[in-house]
mmCIF file of the N, C-alpha and C atoms, coordinates in Angstrom:
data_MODEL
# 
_entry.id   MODEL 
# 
loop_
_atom_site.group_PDB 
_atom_site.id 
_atom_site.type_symbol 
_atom_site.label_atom_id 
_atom_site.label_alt_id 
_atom_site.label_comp_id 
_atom_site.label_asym_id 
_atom_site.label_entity_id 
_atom_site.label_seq_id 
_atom_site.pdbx_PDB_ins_code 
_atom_site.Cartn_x 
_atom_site.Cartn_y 
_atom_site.Cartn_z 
_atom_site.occupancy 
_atom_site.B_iso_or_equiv 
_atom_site.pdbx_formal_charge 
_atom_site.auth_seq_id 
_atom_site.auth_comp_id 
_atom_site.auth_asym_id 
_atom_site.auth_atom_id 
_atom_site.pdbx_PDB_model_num 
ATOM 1   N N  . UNK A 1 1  ? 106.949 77.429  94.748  1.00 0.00 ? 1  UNK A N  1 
ATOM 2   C CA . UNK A 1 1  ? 106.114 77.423  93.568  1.00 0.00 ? 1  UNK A CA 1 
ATOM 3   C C  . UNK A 1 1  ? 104.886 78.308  93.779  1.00 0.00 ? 1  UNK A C  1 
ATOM 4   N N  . UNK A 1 2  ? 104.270 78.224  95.166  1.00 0.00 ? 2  UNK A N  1 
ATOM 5   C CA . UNK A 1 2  ? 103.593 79.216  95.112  1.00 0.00 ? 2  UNK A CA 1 
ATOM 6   C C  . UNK A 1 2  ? 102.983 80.859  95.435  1.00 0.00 ? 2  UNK A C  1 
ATOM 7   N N  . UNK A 1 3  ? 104.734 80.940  95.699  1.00 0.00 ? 3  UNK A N  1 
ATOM 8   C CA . UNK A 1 3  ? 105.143 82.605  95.505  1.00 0.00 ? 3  UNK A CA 1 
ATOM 9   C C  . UNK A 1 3  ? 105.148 83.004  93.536  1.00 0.00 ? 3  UNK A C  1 
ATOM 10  N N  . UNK A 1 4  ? 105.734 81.796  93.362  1.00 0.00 ? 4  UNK A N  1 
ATOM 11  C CA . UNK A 1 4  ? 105.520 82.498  91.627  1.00 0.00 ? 4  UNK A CA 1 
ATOM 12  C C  . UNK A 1 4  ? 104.045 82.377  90.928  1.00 0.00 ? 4  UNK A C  1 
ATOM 13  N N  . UNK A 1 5  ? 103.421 81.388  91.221  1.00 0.00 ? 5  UNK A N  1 
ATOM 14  C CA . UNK A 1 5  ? 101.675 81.458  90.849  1.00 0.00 ? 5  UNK A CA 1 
ATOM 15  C C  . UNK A 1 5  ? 101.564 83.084  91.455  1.00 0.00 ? 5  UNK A C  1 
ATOM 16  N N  . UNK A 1 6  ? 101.375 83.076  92.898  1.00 0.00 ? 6  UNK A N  1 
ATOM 17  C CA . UNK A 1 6  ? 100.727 84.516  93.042  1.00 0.00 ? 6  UNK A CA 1 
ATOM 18  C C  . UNK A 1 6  ? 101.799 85.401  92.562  1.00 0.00 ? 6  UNK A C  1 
ATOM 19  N N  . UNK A 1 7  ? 103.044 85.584  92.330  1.00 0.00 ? 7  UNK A N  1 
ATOM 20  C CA . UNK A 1 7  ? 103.217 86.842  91.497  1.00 0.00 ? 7  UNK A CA 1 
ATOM 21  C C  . UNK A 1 7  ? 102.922 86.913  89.732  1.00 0.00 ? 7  UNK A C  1 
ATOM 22  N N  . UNK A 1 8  ? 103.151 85.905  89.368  1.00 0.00 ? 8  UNK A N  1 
ATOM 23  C CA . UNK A 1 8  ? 102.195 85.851  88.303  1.00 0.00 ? 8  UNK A CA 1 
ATOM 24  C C  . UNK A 1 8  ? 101.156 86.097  87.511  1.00 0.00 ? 8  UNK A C  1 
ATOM 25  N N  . UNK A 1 9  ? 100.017 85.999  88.766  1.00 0.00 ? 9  UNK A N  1 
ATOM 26  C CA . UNK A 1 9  ? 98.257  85.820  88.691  1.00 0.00 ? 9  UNK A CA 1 
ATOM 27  C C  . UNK A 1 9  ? 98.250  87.091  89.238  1.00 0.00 ? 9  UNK A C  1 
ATOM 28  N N  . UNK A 1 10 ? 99.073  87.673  90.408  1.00 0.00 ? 10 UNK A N  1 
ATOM 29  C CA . UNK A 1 10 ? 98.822  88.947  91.185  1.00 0.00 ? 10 UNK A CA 1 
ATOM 30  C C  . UNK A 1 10 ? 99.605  90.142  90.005  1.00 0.00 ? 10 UNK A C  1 
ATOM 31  N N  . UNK A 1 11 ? 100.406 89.797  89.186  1.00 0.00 ? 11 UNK A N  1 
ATOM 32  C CA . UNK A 1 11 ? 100.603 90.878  87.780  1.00 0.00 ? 11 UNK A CA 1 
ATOM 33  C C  . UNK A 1 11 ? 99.841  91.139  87.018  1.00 0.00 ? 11 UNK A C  1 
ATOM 34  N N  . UNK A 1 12 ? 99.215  89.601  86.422  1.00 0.00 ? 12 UNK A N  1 
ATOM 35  C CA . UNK A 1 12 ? 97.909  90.036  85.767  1.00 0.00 ? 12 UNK A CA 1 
ATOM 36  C C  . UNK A 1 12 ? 96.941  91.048  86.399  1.00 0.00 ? 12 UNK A C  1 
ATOM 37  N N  . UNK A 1 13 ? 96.696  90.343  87.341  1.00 0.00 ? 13 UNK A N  1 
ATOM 38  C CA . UNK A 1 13 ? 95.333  91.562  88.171  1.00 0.00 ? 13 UNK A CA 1 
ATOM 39  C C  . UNK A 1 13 ? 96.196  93.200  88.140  1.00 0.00 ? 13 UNK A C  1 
ATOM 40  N N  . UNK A 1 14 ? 97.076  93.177  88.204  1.00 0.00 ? 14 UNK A N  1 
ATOM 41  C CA . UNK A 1 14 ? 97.664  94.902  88.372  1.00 0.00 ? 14 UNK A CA 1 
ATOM 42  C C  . UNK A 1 14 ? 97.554  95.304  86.967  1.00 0.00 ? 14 UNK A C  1 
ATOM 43  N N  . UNK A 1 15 ? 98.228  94.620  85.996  1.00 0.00 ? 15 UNK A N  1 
ATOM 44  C CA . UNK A 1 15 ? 97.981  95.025  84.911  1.00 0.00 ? 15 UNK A CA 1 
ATOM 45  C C  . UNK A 1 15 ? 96.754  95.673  83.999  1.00 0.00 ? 15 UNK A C  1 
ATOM 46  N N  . UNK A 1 16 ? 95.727  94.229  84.486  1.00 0.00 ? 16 UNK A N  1 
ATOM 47  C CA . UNK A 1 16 ? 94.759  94.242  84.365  1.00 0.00 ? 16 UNK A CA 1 
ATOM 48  C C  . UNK A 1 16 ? 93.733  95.677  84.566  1.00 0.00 ? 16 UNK A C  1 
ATOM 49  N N  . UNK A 1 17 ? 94.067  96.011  85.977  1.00 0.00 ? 17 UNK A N  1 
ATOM 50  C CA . UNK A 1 17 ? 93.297  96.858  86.766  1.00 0.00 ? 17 UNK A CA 1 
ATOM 51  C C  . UNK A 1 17 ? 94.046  98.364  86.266  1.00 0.00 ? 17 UNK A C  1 
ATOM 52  N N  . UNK A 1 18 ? 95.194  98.539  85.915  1.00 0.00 ? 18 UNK A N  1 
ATOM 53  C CA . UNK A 1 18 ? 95.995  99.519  85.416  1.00 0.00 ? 18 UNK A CA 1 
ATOM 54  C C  . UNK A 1 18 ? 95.823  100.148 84.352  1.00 0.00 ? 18 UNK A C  1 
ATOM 55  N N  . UNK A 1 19 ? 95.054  99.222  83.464  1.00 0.00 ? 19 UNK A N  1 
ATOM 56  C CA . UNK A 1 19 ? 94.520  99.283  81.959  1.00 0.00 ? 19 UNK A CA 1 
ATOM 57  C C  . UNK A 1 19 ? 92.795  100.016 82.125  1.00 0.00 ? 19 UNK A C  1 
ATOM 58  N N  . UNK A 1 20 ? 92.276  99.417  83.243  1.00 0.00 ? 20 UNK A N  1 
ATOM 59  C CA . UNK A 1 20 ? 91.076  99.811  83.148  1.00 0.00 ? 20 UNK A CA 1 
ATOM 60  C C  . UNK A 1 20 ? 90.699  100.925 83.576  1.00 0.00 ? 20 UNK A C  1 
ATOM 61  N N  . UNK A 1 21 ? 91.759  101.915 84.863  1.00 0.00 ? 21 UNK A N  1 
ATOM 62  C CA . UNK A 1 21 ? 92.003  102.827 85.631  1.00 0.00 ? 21 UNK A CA 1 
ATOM 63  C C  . UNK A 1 21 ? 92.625  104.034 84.323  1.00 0.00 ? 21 UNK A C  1 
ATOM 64  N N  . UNK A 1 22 ? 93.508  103.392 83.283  1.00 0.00 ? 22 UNK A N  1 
ATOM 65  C CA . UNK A 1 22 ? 94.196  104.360 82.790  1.00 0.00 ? 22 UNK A CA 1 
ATOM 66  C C  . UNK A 1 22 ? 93.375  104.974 80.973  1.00 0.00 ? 22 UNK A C  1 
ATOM 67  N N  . UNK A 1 23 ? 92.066  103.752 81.153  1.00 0.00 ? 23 UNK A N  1 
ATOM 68  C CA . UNK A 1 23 ? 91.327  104.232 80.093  1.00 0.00 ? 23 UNK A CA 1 
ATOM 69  C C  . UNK A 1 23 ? 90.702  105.164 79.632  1.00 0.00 ? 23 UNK A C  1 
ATOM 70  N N  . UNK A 1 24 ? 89.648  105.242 81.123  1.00 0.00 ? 24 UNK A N  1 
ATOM 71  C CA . UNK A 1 24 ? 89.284  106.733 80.612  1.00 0.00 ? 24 UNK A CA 1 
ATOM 72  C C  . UNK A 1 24 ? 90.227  107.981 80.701  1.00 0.00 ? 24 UNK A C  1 
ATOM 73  N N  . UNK A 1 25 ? 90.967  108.033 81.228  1.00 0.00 ? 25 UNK A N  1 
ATOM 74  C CA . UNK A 1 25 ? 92.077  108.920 81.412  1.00 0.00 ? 25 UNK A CA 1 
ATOM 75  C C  . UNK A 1 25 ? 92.873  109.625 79.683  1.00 0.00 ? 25 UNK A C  1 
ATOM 76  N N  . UNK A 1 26 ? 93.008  108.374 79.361  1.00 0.00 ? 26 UNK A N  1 
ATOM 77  C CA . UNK A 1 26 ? 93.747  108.426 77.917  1.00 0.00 ? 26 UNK A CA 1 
ATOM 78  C C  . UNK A 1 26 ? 92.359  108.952 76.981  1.00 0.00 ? 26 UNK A C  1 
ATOM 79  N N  . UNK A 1 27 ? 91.448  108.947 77.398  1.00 0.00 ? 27 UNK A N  1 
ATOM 80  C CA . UNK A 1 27 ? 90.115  109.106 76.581  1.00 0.00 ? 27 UNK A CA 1 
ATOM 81  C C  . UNK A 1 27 ? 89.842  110.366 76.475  1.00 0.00 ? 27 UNK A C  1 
ATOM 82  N N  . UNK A 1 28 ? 89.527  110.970 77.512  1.00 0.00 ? 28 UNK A N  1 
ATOM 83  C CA . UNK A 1 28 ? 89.437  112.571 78.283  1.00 0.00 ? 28 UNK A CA 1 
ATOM 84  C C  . UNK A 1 28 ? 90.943  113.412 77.734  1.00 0.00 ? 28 UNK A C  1 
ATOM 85  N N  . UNK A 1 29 ? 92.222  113.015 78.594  1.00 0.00 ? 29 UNK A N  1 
ATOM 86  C CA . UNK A 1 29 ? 93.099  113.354 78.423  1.00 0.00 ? 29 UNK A CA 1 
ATOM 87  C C  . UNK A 1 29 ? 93.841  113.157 76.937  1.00 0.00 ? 29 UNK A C  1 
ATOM 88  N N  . UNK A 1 30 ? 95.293  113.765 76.851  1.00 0.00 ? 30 UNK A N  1 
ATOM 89  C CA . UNK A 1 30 ? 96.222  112.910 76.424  1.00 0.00 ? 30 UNK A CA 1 
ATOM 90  C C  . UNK A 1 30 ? 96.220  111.554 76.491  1.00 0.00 ? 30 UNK A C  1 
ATOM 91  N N  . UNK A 1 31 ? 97.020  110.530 75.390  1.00 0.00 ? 31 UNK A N  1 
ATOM 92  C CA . UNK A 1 31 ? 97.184  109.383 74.924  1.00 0.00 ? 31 UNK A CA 1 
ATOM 93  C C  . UNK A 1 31 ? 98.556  109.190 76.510  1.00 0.00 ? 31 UNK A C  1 
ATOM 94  N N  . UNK A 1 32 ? 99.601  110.084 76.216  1.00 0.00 ? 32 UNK A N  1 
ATOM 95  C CA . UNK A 1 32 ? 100.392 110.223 77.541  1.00 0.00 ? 32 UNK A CA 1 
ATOM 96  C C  . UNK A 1 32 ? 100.155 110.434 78.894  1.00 0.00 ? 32 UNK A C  1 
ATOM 97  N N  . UNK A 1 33 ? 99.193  110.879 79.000  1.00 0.00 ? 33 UNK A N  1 
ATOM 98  C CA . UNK A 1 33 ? 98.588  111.158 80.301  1.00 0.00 ? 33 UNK A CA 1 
ATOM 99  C C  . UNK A 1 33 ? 97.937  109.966 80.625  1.00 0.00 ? 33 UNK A C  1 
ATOM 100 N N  . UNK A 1 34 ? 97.445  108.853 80.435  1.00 0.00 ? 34 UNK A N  1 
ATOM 101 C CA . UNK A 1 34 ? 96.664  107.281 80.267  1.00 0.00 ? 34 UNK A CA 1 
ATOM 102 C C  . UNK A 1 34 ? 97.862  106.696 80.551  1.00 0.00 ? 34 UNK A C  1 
ATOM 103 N N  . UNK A 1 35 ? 98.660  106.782 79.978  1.00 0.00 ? 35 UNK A N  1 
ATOM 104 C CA . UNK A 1 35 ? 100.583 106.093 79.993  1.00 0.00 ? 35 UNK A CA 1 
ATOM 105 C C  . UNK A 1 35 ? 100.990 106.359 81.583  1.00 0.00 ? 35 UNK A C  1 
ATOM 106 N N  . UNK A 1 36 ? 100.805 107.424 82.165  1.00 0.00 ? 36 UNK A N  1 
ATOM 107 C CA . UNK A 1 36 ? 101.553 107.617 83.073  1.00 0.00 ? 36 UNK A CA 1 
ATOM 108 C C  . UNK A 1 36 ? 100.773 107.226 84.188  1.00 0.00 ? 36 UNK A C  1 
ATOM 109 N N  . UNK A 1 37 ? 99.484  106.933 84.270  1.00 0.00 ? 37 UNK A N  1 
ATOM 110 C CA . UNK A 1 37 ? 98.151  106.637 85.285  1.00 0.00 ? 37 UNK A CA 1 
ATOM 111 C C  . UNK A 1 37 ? 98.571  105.535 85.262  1.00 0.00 ? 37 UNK A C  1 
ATOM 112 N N  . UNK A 1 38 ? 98.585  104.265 84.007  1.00 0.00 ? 38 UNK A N  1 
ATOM 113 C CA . UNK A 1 38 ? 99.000  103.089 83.943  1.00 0.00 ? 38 UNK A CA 1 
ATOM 114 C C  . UNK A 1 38 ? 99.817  102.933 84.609  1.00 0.00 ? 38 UNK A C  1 
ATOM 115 N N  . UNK A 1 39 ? 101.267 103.418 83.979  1.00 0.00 ? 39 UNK A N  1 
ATOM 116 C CA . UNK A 1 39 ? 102.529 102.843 84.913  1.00 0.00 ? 39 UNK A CA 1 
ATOM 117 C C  . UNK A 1 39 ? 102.511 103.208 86.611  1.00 0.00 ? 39 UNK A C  1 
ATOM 118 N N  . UNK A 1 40 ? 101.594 104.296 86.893  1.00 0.00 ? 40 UNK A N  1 
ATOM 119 C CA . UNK A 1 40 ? 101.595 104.397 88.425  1.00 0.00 ? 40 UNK A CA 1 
ATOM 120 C C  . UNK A 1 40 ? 101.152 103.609 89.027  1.00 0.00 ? 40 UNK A C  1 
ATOM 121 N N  . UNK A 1 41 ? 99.602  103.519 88.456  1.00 0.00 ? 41 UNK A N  1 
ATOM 122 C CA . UNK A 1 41 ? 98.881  102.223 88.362  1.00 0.00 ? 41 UNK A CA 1 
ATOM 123 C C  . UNK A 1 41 ? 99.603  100.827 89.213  1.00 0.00 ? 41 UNK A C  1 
ATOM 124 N N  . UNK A 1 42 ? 100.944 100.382 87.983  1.00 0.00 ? 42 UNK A N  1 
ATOM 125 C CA . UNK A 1 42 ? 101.544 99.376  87.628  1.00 0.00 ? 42 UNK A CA 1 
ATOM 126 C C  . UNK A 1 42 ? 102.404 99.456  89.068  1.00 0.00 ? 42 UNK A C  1 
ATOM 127 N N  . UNK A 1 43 ? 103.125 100.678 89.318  1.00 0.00 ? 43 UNK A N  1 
ATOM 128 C CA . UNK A 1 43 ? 104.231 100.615 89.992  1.00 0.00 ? 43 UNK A CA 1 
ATOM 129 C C  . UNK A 1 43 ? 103.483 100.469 91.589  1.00 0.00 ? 43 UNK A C  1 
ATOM 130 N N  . UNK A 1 44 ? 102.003 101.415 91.904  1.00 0.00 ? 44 UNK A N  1 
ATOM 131 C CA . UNK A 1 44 ? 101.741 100.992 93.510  1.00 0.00 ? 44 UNK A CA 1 
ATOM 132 C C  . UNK A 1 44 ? 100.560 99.300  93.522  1.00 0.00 ? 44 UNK A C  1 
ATOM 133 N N  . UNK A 1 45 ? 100.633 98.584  92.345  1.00 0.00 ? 45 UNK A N  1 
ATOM 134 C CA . UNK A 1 45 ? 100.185 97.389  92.347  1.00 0.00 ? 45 UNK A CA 1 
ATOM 135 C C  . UNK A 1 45 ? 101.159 96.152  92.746  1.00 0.00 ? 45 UNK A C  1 
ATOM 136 N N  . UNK A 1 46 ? 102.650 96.642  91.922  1.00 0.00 ? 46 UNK A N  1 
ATOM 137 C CA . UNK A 1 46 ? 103.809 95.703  92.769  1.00 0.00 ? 46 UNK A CA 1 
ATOM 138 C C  . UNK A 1 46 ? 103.987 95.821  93.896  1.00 0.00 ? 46 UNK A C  1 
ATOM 139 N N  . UNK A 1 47 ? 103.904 97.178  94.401  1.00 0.00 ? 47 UNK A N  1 
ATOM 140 C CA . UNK A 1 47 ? 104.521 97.529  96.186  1.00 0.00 ? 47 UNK A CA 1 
ATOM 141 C C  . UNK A 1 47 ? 103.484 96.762  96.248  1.00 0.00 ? 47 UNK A C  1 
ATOM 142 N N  . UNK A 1 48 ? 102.017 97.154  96.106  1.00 0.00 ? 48 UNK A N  1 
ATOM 143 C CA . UNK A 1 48 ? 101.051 96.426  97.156  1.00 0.00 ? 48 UNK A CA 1 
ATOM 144 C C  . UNK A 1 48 ? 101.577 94.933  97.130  1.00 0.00 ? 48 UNK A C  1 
ATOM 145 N N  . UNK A 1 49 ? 101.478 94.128  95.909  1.00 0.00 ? 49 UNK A N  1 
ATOM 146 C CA . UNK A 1 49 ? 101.980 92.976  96.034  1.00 0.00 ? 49 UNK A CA 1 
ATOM 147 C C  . UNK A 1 49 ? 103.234 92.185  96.709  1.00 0.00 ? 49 UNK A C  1 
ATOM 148 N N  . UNK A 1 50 ? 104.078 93.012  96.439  1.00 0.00 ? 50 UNK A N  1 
ATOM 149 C CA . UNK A 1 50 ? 105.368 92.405  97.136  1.00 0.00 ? 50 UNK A CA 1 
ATOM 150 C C  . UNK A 1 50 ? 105.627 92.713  98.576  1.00 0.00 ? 50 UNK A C  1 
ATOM 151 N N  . UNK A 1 51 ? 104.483 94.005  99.334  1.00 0.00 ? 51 UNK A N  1 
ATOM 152 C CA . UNK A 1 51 ? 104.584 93.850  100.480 1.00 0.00 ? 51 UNK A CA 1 
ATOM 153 C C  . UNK A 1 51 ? 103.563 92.687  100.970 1.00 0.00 ? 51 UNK A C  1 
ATOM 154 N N  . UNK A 1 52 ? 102.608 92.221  100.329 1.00 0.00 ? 52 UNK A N  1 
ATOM 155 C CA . UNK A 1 52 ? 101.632 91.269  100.777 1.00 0.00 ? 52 UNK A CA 1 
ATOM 156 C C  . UNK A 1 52 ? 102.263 90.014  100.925 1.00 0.00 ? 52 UNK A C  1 
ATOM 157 N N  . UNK A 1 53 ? 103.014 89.992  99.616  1.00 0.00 ? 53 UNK A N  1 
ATOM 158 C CA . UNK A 1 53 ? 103.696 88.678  99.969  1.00 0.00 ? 53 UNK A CA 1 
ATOM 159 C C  . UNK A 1 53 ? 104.720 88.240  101.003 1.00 0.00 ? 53 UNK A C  1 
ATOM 160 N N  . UNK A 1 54 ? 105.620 89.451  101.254 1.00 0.00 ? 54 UNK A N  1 
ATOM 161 C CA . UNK A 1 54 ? 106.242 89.345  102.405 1.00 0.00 ? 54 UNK A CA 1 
ATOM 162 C C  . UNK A 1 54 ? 105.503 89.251  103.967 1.00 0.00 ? 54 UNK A C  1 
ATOM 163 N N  . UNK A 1 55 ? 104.279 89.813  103.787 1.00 0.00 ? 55 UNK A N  1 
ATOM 164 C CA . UNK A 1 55 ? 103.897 89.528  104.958 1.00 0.00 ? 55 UNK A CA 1 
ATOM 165 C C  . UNK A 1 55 ? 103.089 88.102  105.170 1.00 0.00 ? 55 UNK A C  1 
ATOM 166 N N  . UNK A 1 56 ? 102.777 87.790  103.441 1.00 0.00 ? 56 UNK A N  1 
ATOM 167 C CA . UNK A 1 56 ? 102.420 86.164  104.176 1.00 0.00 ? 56 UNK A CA 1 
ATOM 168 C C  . UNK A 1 56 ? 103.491 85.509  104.348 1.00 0.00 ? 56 UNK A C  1 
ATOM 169 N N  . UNK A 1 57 ? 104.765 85.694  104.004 1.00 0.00 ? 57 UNK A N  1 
ATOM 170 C CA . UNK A 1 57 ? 106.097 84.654  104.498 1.00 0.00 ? 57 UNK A CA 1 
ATOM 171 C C  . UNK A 1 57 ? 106.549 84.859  105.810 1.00 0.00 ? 57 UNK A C  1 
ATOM 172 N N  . UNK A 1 58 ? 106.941 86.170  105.837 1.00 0.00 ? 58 UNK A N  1 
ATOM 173 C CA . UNK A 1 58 ? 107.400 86.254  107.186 1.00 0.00 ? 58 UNK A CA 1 
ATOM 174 C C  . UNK A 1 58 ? 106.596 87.025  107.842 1.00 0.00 ? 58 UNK A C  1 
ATOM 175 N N  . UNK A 1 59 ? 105.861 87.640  107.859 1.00 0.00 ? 59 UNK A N  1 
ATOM 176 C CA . UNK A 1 59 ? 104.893 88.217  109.139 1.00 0.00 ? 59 UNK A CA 1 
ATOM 177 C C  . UNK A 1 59 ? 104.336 89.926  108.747 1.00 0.00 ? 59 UNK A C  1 
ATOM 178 N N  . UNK A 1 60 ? 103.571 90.086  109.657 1.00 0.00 ? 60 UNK A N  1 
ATOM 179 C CA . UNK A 1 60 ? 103.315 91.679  109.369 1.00 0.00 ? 60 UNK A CA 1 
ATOM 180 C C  . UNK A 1 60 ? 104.337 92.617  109.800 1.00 0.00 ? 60 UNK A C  1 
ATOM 181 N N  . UNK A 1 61 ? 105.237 92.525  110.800 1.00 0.00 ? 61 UNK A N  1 
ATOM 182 C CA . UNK A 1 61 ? 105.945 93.756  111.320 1.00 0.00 ? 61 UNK A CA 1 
ATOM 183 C C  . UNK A 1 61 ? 106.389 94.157  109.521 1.00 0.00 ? 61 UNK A C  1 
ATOM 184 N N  . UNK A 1 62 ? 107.602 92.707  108.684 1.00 0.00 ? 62 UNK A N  1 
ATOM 185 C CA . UNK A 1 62 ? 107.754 92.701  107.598 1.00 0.00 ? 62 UNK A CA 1 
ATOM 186 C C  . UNK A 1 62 ? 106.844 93.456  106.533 1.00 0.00 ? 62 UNK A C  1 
ATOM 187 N N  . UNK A 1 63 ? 105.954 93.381  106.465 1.00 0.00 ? 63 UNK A N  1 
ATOM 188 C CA . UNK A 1 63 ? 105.231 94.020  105.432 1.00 0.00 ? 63 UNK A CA 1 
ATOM 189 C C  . UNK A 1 63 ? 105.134 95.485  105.245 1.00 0.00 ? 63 UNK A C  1 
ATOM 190 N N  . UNK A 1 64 ? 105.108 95.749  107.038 1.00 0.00 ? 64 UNK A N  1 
ATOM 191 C CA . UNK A 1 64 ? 104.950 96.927  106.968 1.00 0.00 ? 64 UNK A CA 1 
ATOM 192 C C  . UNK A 1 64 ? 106.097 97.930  107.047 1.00 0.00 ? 64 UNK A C  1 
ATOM 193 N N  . UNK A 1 65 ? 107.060 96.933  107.141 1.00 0.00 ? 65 UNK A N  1 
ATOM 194 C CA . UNK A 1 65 ? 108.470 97.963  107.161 1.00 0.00 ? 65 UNK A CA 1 
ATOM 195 C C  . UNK A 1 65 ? 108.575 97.939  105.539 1.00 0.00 ? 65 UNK A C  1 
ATOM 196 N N  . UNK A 1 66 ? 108.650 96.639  104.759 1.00 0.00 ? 66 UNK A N  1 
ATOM 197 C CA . UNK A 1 66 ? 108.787 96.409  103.210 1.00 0.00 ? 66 UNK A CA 1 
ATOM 198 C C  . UNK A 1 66 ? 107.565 97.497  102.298 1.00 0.00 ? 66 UNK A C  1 
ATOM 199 N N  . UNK A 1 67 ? 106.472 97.863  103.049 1.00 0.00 ? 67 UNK A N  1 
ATOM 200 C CA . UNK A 1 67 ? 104.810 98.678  102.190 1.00 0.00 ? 67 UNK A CA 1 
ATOM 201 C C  . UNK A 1 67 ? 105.481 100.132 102.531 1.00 0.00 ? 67 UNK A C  1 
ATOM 202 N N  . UNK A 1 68 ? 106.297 100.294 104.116 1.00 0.00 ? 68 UNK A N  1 
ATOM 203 C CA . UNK A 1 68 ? 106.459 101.911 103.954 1.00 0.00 ? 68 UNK A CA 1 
ATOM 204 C C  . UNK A 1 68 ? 108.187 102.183 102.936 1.00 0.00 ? 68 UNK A C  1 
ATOM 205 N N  . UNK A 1 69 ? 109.054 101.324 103.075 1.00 0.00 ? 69 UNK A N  1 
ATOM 206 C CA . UNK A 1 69 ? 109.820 101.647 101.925 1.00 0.00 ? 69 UNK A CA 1 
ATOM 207 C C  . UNK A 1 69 ? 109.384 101.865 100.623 1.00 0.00 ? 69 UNK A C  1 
ATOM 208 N N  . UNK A 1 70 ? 108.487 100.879 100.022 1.00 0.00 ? 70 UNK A N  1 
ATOM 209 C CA . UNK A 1 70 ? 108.160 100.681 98.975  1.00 0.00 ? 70 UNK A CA 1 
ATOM 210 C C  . UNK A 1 70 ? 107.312 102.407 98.749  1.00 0.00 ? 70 UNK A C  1 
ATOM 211 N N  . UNK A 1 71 ? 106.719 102.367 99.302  1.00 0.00 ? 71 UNK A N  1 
ATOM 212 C CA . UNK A 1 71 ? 105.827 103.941 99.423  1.00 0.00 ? 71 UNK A CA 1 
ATOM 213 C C  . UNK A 1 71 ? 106.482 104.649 99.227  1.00 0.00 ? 71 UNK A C  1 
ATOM 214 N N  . UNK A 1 72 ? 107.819 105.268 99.986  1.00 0.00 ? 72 UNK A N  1 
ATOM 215 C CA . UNK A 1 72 ? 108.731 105.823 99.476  1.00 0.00 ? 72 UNK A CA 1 
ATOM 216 C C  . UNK A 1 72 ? 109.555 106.075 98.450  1.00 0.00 ? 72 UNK A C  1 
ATOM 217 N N  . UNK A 1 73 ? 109.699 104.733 97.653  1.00 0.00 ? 73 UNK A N  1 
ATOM 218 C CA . UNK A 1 73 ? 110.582 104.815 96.442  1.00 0.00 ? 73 UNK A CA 1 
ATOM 219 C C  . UNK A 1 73 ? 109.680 105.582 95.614  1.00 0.00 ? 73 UNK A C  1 
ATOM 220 N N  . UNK A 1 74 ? 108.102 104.933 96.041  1.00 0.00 ? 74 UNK A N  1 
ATOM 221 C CA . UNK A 1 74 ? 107.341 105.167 95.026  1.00 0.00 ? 74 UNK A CA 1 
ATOM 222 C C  . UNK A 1 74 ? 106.889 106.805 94.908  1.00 0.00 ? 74 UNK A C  1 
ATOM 223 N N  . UNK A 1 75 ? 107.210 107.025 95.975  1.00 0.00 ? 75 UNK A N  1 
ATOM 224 C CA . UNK A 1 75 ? 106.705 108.307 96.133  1.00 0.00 ? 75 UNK A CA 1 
ATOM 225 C C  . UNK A 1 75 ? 107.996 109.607 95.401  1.00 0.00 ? 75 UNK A C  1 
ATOM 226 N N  . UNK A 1 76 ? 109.369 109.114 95.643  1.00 0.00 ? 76 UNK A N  1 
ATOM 227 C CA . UNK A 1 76 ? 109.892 110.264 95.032  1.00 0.00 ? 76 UNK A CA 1 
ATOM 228 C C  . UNK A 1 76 ? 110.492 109.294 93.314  1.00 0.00 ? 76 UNK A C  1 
ATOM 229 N N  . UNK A 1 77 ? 109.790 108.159 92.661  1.00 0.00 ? 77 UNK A N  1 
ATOM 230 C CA . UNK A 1 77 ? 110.078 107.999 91.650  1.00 0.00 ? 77 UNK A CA 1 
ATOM 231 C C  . UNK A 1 77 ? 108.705 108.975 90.742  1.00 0.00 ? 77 UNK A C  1 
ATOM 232 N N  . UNK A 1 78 ? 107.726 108.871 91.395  1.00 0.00 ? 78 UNK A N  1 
ATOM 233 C CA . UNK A 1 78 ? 106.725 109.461 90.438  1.00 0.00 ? 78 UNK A CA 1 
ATOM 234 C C  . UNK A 1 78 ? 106.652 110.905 90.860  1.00 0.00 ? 78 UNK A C  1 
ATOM 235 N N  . UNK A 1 79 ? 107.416 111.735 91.279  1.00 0.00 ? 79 UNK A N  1 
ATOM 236 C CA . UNK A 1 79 ? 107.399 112.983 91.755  1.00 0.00 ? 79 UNK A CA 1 
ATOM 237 C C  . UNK A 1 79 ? 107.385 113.645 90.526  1.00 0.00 ? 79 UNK A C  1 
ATOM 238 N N  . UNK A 1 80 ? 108.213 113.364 89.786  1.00 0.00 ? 80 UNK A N  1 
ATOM 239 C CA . UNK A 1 80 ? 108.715 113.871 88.343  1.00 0.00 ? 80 UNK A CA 1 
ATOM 240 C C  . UNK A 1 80 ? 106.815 114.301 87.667  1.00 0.00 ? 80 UNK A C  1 
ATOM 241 N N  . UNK A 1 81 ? 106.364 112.703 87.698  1.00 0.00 ? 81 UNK A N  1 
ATOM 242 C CA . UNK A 1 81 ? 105.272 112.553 86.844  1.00 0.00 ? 81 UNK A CA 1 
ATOM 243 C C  . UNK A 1 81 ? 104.204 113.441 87.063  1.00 0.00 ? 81 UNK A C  1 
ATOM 244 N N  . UNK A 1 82 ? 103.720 113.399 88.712  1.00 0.00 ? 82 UNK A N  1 
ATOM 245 C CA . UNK A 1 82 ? 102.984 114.318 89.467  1.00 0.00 ? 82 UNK A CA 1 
ATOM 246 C C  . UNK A 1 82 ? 102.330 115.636 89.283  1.00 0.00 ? 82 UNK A C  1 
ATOM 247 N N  . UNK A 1 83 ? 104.662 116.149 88.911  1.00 0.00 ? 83 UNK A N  1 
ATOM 248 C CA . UNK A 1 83 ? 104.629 117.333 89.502  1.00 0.00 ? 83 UNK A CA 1 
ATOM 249 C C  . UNK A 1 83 ? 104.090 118.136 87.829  1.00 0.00 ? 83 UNK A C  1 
# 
């Protein structure tokens, strides 16, 4: 029960923080350009989260093998966006 409170409460905060990161962006910029800060935003707020959580269950070696995959996906899913 309280892996789902913190992924829950720990979405809000990404969301949260994703919205506030991608504001001025959309302000300055493009309406699309705010869109894509967000979802990056969004996407290195889960890695952070879901490697945190793995490392409070099972340990740090875990986290840090689960934070550098995650880095990776993340890194050639937003390549597109980046580039």
């Amino acid at each position: 029960m309280d892996i789902l409170l913190t992924l829950f409460f720990g979405w809000q905060i990404v969301k949260a923080f994703a919205d506030v990161v991608a504001w001025p962006v959309a302000k300055k910029q493009v309406e699309a350009a705010g869109k894509a800060v967000s979802n990056l935003m969004k996407l290195l707020g889960i890695g952070a989260l879901v490697a945190a959580l793995a490392g409070a269950v099972s340990g740090g070696p875990a986290a840090a093998t689960l934070g550098g995959f995650i880095g990776l996906v993340i890194g050639f899913a937003t390549q597109q966006v980046l580039g």
